[in-house]
N, C-alpha and C positions, 0 to 999 in steps of 0.2 A: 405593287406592294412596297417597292423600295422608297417611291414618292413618299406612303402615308407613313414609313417608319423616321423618314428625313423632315418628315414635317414636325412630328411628334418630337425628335430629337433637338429640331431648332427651337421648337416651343420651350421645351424643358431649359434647356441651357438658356434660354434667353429671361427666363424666370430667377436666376440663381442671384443678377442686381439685385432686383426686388426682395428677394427673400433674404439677401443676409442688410441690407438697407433696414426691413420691418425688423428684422432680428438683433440688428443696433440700439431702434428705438423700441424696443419691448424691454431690452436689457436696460436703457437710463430711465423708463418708466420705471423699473422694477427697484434700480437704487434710490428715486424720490420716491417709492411707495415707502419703501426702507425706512427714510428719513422720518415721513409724515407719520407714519404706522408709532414710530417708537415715542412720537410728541401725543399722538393719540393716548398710545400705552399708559402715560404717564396721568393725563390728563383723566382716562376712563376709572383707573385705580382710584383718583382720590373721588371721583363723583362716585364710582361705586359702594365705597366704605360710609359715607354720607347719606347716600341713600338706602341703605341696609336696615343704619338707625334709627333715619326719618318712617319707612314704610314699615320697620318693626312695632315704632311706638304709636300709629298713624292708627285713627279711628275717630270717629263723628265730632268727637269734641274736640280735635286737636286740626280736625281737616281746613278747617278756612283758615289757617292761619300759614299752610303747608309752602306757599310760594313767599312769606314775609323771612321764612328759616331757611330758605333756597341761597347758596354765593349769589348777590347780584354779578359778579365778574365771571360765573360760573356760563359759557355757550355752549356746552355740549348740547345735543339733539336731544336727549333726553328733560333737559330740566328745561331748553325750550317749548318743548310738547306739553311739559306739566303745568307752564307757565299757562300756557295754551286752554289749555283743560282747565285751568282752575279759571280763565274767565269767563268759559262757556260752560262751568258747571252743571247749568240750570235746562240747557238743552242734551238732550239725547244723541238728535241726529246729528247736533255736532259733535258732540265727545265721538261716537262710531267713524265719523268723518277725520276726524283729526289721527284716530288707530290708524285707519287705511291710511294717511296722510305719511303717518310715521315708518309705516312698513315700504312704502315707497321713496321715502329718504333713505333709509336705512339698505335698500335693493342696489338705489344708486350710488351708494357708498360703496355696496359691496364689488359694482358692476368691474371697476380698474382690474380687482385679484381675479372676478371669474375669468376676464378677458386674459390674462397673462396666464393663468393655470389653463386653459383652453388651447388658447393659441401658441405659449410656447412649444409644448410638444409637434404642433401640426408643423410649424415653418421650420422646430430645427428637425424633424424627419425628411421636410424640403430638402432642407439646404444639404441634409445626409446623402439623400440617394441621387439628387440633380450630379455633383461632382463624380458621383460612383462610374458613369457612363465613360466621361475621357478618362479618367482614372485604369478602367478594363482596357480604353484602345490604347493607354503608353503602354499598359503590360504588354498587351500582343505586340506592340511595335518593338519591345525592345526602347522606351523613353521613361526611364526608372524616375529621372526631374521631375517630368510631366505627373507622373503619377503619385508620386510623393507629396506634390503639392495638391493636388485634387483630395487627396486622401487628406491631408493636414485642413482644406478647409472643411471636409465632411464631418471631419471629429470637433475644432472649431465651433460650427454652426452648434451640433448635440450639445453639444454643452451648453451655450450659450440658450439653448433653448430652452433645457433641460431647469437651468436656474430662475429663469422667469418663470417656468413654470413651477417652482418650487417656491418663488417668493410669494407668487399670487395664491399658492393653493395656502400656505402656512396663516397666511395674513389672512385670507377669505375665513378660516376654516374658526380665529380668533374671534375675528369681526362677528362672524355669523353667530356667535353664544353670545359675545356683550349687547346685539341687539336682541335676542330672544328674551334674555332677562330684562332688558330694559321694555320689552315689550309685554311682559308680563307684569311687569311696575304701575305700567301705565292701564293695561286692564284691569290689575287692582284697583285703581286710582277710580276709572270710569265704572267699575260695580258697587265701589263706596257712595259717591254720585248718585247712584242709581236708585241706590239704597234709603238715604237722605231724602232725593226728591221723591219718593214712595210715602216715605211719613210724613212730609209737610204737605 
């Protein structure tokens, strides 16, 4: 029995490189997410405000004209998809194909914050309770250094985990409403379409 707890205990500890290494690079993804997230912000604001006005006043007579009143300097994923849809108008199974198209760009945009809102919590509870183990035998030993420092990287690790996991959920949780609206932009878009090719 002493074997499988010695094994168990090398495994753990020999884990604790790895987990605070992933725990480095969770935390400088989570500052470039930071960075991109808030150039996004900026950029999704003014698309958003633009297309409120376009899709308010937006109806059969004003729709062919809808990608000529688009920013041409405008890349967001949204007025690329409209762009998109306004060439294939005339087809069905593309306009459906381009939604689906859209929802899986929009997934893998999201996929950075699932992963950090996921995985922080799991590696910094790692990197918490691998330490906790030597941390117990300075106490019994009487090595208050030893345990002190065990303890300083367990709390360490929490945190650091804690805040990637805080950056990816805040950001996912944004992201995931500026695509629902823009995915309901673009549904609008394809039932007007629909519409249209029904009466000609």
């Amino acid at each position: 029995m002493n074997y499988i707890t010695d094994i168990l205990y090398w495994i753990s500890t020999g884990l604790l490189v790895p987990v605070i290494v992933l725990l480095i690079l969770l935390f400088c993804r989570a500052l470039l997410l930071i960075g991109t997230f808030f150039g996004q912000y900026v950029a999704v604001r003014k698309t958003e405000a633009l297309l409120k006005g376009e899709f308010d006043a937006l109806s059969q007579d004003n729709l062919a004209t809808l990608a000529d009143r688009l920013p041409k300097s405008d890349k967001s994923l949204v007025v690329r998809y409209i762009r998109l849809m306004m060439d294939h108008r005339d087809s069905e199974a593309h306009l459906q194909k381009l939604l689906s198209d859209f929802d899986l760009a929009a997934a893998a945009d999201l996929a950075t914050s699932k992963t950090l809102a996921k995985m922080g919590p799991m590696l910094g509870l790692m990197g918490t309770l691998i330490p906790m183990g030597p941390a117990l035998v300075g106490l019994s030993t009487g090595d208050i250094a030893s345990m002190a420092y065990n303890m300083q990287v367990a709390f360490a690790t929490t945190v650091v985990g804690l805040f990637s996991a805080a950056i990816g959920f805040i950001t996912g949780q944004v992201k995931t409403r500026w695509y629902r609206h823009d995915s309901v932009n673009l549904q609008f878009l394809a039932d007007l379409f629909g519409t249209l090719n029904i009466k000609d």
